[in-house]
Each structure stands twice: as structure tokens, then as C-alpha cells.
Backbone as numpy.savetxt, mean C-alpha at the origin, in Angstrom:
# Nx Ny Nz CAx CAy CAz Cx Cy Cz
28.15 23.57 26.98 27.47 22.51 27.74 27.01 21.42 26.80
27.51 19.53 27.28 26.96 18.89 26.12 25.74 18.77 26.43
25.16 18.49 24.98 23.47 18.41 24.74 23.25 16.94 25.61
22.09 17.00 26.59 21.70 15.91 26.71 20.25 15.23 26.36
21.23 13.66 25.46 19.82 13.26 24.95 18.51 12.73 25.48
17.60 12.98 25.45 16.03 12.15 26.05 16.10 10.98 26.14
15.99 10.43 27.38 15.79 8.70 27.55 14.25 8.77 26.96
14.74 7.53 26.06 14.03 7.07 25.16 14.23 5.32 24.95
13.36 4.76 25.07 13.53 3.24 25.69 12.00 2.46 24.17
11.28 2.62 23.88 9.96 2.04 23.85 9.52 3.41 22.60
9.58 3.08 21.76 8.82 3.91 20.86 7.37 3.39 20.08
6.08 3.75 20.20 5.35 3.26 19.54 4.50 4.12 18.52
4.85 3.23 17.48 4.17 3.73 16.07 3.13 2.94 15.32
1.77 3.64 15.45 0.44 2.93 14.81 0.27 3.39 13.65
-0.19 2.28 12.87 -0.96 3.21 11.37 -2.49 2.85 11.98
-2.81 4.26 11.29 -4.23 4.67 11.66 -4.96 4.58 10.92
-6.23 5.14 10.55 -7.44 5.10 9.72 -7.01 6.44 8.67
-6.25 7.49 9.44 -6.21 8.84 9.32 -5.06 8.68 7.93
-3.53 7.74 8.60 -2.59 7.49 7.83 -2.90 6.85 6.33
-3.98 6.08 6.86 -3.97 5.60 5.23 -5.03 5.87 4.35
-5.98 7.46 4.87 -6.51 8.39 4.35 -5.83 8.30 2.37
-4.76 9.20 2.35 -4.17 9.15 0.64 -4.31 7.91 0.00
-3.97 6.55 0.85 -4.55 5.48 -0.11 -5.96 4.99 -0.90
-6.67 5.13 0.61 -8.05 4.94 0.40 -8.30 5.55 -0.58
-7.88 6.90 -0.47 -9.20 7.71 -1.56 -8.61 7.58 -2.75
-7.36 7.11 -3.03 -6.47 7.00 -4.38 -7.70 5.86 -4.97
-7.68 4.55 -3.87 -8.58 3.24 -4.65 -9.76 3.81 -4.66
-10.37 4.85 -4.45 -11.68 5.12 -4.61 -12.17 5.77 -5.65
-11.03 6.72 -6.04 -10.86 7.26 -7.13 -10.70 6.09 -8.76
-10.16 4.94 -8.27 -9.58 4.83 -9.13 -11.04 3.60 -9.24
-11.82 3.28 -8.51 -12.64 2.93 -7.99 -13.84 3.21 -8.95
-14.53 4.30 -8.95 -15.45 4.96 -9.60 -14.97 5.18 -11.03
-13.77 5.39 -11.19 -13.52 5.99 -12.95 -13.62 4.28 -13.40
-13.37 2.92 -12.90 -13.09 1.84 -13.73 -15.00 1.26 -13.33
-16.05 2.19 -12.54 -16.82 1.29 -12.90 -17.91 2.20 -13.75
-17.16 3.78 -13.80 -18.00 4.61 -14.73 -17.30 3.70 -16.53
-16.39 3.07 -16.22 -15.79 2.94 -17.64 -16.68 1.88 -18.18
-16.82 0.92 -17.03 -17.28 -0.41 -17.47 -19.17 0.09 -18.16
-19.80 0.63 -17.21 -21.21 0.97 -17.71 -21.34 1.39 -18.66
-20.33 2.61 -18.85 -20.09 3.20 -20.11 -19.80 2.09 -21.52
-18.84 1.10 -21.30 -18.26 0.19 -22.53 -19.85 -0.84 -21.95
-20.52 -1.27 -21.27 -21.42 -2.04 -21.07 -22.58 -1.45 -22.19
-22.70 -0.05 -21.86 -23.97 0.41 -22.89 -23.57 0.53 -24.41
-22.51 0.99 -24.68 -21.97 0.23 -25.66 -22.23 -1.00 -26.66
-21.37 -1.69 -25.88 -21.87 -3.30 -26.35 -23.01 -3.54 -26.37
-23.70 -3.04 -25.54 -25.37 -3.29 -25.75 -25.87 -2.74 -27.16
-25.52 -1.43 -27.46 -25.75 -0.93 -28.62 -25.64 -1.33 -29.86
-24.28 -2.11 -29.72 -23.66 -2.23 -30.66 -24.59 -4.20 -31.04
-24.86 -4.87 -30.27 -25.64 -5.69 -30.27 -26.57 -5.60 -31.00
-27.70 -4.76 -30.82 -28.61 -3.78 -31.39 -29.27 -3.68 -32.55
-27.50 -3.20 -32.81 -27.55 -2.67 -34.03 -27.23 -4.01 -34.81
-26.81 -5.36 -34.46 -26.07 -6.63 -35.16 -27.56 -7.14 -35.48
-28.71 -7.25 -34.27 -29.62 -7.49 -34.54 -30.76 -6.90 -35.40
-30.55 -5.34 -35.59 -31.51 -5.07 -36.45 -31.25 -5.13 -37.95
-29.72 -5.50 -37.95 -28.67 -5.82 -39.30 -29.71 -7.18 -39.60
-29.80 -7.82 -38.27 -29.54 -9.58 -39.30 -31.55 -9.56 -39.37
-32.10 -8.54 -39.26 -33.55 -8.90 -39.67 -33.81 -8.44 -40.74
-32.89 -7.52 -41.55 -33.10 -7.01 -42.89 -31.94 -8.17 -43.64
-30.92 -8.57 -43.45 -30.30 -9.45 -43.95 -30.66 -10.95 -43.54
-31.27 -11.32 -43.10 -31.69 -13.20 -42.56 -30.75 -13.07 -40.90
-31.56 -13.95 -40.20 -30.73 -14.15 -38.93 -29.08 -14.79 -39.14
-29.36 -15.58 -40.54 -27.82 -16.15 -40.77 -26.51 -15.24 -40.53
-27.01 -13.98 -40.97 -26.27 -12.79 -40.86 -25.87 -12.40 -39.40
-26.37 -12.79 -38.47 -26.40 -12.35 -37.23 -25.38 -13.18 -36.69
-25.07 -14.44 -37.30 -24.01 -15.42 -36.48 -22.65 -14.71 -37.50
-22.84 -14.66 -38.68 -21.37 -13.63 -39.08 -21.20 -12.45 -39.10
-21.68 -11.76 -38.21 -22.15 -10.18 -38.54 -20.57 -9.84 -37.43
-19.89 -8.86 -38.11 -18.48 -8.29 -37.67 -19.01 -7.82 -36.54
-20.24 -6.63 -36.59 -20.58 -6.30 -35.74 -21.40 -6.77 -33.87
-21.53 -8.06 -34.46 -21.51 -8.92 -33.29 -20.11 -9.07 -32.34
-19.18 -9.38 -33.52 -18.02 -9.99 -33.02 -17.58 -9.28 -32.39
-17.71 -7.82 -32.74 -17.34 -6.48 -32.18 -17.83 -6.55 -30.95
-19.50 -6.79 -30.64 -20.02 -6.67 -29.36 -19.20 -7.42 -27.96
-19.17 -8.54 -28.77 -18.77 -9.61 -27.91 -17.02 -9.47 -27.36
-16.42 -8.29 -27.91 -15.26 -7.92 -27.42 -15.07 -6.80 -26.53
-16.16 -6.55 -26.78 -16.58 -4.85 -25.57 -16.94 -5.46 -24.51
-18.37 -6.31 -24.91 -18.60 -7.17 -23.40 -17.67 -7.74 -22.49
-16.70 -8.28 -23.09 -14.87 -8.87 -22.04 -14.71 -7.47 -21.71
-14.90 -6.50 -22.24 -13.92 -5.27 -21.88 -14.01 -4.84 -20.60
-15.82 -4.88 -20.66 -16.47 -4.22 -20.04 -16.64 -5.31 -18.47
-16.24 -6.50 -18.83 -16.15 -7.53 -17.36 -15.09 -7.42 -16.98
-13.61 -7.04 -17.63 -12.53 -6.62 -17.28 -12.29 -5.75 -16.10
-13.30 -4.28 -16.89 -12.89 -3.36 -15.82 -14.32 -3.71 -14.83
-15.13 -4.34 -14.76 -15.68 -4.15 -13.09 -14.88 -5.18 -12.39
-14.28 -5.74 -13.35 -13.75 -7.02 -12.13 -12.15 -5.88 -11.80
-11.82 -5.24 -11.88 -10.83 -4.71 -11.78 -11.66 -3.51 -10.46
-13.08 -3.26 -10.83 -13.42 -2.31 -9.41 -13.54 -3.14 -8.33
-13.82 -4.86 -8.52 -13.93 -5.49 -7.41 -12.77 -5.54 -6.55
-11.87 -5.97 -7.69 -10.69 -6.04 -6.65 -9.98 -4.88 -6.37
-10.33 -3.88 -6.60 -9.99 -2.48 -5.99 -10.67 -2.37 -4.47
-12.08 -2.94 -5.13 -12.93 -2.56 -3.70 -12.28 -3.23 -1.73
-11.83 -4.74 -2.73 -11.48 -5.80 -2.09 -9.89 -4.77 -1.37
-9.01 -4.32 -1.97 -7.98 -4.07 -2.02 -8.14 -2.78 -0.66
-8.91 -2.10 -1.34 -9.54 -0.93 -0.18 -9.56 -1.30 1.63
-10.57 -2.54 1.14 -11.22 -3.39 2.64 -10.10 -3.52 3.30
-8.80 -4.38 2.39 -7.78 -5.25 3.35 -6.76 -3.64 3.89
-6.77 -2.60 2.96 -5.74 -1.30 3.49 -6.56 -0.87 4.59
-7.96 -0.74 4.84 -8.48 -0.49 6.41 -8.12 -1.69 7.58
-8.00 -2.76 7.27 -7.48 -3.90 8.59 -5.94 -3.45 8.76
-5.00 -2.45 8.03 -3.85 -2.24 8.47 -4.25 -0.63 9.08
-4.95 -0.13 9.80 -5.35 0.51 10.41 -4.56 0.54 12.00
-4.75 -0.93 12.14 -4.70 -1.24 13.03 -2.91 -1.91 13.40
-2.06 -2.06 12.45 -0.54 -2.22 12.80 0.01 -1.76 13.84
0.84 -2.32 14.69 1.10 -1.64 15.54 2.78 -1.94 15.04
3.67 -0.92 15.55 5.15 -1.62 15.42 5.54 -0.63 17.06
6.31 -1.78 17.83 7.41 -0.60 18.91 8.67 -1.32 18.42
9.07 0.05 19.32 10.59 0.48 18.62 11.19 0.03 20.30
12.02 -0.68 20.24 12.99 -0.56 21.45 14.16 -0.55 21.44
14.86 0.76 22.02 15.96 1.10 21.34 16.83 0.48 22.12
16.80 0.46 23.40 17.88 -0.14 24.47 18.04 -1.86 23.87
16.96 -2.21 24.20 17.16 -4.15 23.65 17.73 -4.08 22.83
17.36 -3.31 21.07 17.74 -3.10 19.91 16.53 -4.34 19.09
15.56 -3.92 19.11 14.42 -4.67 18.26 13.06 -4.38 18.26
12.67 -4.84 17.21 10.74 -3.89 16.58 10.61 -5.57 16.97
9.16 -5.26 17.33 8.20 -5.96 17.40 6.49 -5.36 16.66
6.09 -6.06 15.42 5.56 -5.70 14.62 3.77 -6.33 15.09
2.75 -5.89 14.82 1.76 -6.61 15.29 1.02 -6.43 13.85
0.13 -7.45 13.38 -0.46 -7.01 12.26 -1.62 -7.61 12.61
-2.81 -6.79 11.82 -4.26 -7.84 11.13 -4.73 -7.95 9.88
-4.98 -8.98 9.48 -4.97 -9.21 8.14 -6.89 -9.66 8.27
-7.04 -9.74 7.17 -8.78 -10.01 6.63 -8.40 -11.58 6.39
-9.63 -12.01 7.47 -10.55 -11.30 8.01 -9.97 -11.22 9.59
-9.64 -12.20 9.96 -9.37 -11.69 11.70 -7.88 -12.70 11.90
-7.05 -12.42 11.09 -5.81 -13.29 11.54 -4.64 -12.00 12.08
-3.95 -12.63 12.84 -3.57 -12.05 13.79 -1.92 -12.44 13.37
-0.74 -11.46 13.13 0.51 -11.84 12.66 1.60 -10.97 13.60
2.69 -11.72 14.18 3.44 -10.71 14.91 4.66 -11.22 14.90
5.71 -10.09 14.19 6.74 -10.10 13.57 7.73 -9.11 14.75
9.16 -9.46 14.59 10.20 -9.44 15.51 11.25 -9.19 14.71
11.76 -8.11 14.83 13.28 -8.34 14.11 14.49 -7.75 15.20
15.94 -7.95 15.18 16.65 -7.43 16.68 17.73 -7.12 15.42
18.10 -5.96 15.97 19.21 -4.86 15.43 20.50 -4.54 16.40
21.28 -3.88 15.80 22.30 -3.61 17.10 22.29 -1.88 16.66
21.83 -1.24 15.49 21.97 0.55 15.49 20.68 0.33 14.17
20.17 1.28 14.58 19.30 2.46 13.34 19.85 3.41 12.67
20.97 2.87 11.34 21.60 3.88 10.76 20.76 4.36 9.80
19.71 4.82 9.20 18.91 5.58 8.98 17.07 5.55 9.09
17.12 6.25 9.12 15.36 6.56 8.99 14.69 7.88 8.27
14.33 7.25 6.78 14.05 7.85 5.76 12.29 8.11 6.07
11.75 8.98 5.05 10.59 9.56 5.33 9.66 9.54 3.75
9.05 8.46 3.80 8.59 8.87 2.32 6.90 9.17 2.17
7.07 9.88 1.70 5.27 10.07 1.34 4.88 11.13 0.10
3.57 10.33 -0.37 2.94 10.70 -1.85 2.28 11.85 -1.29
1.86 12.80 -2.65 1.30 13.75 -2.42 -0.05 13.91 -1.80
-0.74 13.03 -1.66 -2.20 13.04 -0.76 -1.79 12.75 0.61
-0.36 11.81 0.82 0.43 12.15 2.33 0.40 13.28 2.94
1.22 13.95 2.09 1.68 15.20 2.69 0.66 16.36 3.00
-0.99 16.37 2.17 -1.77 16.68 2.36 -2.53 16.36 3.78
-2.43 15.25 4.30 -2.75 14.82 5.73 -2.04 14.51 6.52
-0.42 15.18 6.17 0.74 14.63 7.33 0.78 13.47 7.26
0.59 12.92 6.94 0.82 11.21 7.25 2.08 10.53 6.17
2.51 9.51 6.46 2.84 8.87 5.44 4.01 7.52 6.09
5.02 6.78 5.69 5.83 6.01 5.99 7.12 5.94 6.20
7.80 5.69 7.24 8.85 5.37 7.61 9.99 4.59 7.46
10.77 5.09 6.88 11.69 3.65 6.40 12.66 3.14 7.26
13.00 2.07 8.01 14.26 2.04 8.91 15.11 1.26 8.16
16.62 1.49 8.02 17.97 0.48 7.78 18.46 0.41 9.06
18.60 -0.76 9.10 19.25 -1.73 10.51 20.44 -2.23 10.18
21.21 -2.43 11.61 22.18 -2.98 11.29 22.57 -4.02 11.98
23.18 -5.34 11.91 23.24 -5.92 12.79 24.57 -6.16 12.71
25.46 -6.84 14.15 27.01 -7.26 13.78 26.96 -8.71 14.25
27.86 -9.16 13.56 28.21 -10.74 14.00 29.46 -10.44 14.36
30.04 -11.85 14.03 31.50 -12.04 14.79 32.84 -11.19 13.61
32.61 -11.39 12.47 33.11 -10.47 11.32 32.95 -9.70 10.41
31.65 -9.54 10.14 30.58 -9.17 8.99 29.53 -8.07 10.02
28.43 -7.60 8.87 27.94 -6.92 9.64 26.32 -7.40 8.43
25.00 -7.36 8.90 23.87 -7.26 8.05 23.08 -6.13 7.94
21.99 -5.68 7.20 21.65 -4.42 6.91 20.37 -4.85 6.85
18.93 -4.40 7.43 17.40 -4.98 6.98 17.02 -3.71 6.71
15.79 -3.68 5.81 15.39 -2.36 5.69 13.82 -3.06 6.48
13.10 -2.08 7.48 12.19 -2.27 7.98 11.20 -0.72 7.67
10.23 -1.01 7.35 8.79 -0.56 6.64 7.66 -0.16 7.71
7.64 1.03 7.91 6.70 0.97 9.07 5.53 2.09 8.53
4.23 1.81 7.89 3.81 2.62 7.00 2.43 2.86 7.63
1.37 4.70 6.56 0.33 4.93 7.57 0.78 5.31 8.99
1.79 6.33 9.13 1.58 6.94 10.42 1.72 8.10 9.95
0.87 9.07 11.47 0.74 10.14 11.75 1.97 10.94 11.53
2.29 12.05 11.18 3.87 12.60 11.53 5.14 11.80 11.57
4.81 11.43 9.91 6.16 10.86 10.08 7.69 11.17 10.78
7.78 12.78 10.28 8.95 13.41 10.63 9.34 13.41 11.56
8.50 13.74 12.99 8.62 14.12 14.46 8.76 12.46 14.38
8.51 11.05 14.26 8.85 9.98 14.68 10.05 9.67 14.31
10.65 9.72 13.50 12.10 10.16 12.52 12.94 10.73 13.44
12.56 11.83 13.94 13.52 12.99 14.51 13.27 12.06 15.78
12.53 11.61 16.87 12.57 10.99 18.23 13.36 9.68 17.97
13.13 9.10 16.81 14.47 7.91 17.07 15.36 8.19 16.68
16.17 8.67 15.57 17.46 9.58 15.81 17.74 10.08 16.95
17.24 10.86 17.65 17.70 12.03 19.00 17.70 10.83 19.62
16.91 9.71 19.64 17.45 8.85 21.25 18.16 7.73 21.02
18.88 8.00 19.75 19.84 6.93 19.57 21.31 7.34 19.70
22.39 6.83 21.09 22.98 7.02 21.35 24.33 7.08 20.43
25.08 8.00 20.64 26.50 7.92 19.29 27.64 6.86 19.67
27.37 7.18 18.39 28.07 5.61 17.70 29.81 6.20 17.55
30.75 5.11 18.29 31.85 5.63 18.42 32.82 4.59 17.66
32.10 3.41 17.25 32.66 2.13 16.97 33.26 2.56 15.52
33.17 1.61 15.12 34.20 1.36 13.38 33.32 0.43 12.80
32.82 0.86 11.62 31.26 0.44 11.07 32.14 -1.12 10.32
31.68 -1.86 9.87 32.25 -3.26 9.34 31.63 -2.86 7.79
32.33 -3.15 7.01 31.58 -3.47 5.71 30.48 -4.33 5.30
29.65 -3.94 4.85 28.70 -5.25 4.27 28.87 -5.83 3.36
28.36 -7.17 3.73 28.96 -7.52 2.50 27.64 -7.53 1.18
């Protein structure tokens, strides 16, 4: 008996709060070690200051404008503005991966086209369209704090045909729930392909 496939018309795939769980906590991680570094190289340089100053009161203050050990300070201090400005824009980086929380992409397999919805920081609103004629693959990728929460991203290759040629898009649909089971539902409801594939060029 042939298998019959599930009408399947409208697929919708959100990234969630949940999906982009492994990112978040990656920048959070990475978050805390660059502003334990900075306090750390901050007290430092302070020290090392310190010590330039208690140099140049036994040697004359003159000593204090050539003292190596100044010069030294004053290169820890960049170090040390380096890495918090590196936690800011981590922090910053964090903020804008929670407004993709909210992505929406559907899949419509009959028309043959995604319609993408995005929000970006602070409240702009972006909605992207692409039209295909087959979904010759849908890859599954995800990091190890993914796979720890099921979650992770979807890769689609598209194909489109013209009059002699054929085009190929790769479309990105990232932060969802179960990747796999979304993988496996657009495969199963994509009807077989009986045609003669065109080369790309």
C-alpha cells in the first residue's frame, strides 16, 4: 500500500526565549569572566600606580613623569577599558539576541515561499519574503548547549527554476524548538520530485 503523505500547506516556525537559551548564557558567561578580568587588571593598575607614586616620593616627583612603572600602569588601565567595553557590548549583544525571540518564519509549501517576520532593537519591525519552487534540503545544526535544550537552527537550500538555469538560496531559520521534528514535517510534506534537476550554475 503507497504511503500517504500529510497535507501540509502552512508551516510555522518561531524562535523563542527557550531557543536562544545556549546563546544567552554563552554571552553571559562570557559576560562575567571579561568583567571579572577587567576589575581584576583595574586593581592592578591601581597598584601598580601606587607603587610609581611611592617610587617618585623617595626619588623627586620628576621621577614619577619617567617612572617605567607608570608607563606600565597606564597600559593596564587601556587593558582594563578594553575588556569592560567588550562586557558592554556583550551585554548590548545579549539584549538584541532576546528581540529575536520573537522571529517568526512560515513555510508555505503549496505557493512555494517563507515569509520571514523580524524585530530588531528597539521596536523596528522587518518582513522578508523569499519564493522557491522545491526544498532540496533541510539541514539541522546545533551547538552543544542546543542540544542540551533541544533547540537549535534550521538550515533550508531552495531551489528555484527559470526558463534555463536553475538558483539555489540557503535560508536560516534559527532558535527553534525541535529542530528535527520541523525538518522531518517539511520533508514528509514535500511532494516527490519526478522532474530532471537543471544544473546550477
Amino acid at each position: 500500500m503507497e504511503e500517504v503523505k500529510p497535507e501540509v500547506n502552512v508551516i510555522e516556525l518561531k524562535s523563542t526565549l527557550r531557543g536562544l537559551t545556549g546563546a544567552i548564557v554563552t554571552k553571559m558567561v562570557w559576560l562575567v569572566i571579561s568583567l571579572i578580568s577587567g576589575a581584576l587588571t583595574l586593581g592592578w593598575a591601581n597598584s601598580t600606580m601606587v607603587s610609581a607614586i611611592a617610587a617618585s616620593q623617595k626619588e623627586g616627583y620628576a621621577y614619577l613623569f619617567s617612572s617605567p612603572s607608570k608607563t606600565d600602569a597606564y597600559f593596564v588601565y587601556i587593558f582594563a577599558f578594553v575588556l569592560f567595553a567588550t562586557a558592554l557590548f556583550i551585554f548590548f549583544a545579549a539584549i538584541a539576541d532576546i528581540n529575536k525571540a520573537h522571529e517568526v518564519n512560515l513555510v508555505y509549501l503549496k505557493e512555494g515561499k517563507i515569509i520571514c517576520t523580524t524585530y530588531s532593537f528597539p521596536f523596528q519591525k522587518v518582513v522578508r519574503q523569499v519564493h522557491f519552487n522545491r526544498i532540496m534540503r533541510a539541514d539541522v545544526y546545533q551547538k552543544s548547549l542546543d542540544r542540551v535544550f533541544g533547540t537549535g537552527t534550521l538550515g533550508l537550500e531552495l531551489i528555484t527554476y527559470t526558463n534555463a538555469d536553475s538558483e539555489t538560496t540557503d535560508w536560516s531559520i534559527p532558535h527553534i524548538i525541535d529542530p528535527d521534528s520541523a525538518r522531518e514535517t517539511i520533508m514528509s510534506a514535500m511532494p516527490e520530485y519526478t522532474g530532471v534537476l537543471i544544473k546550477t550554475s
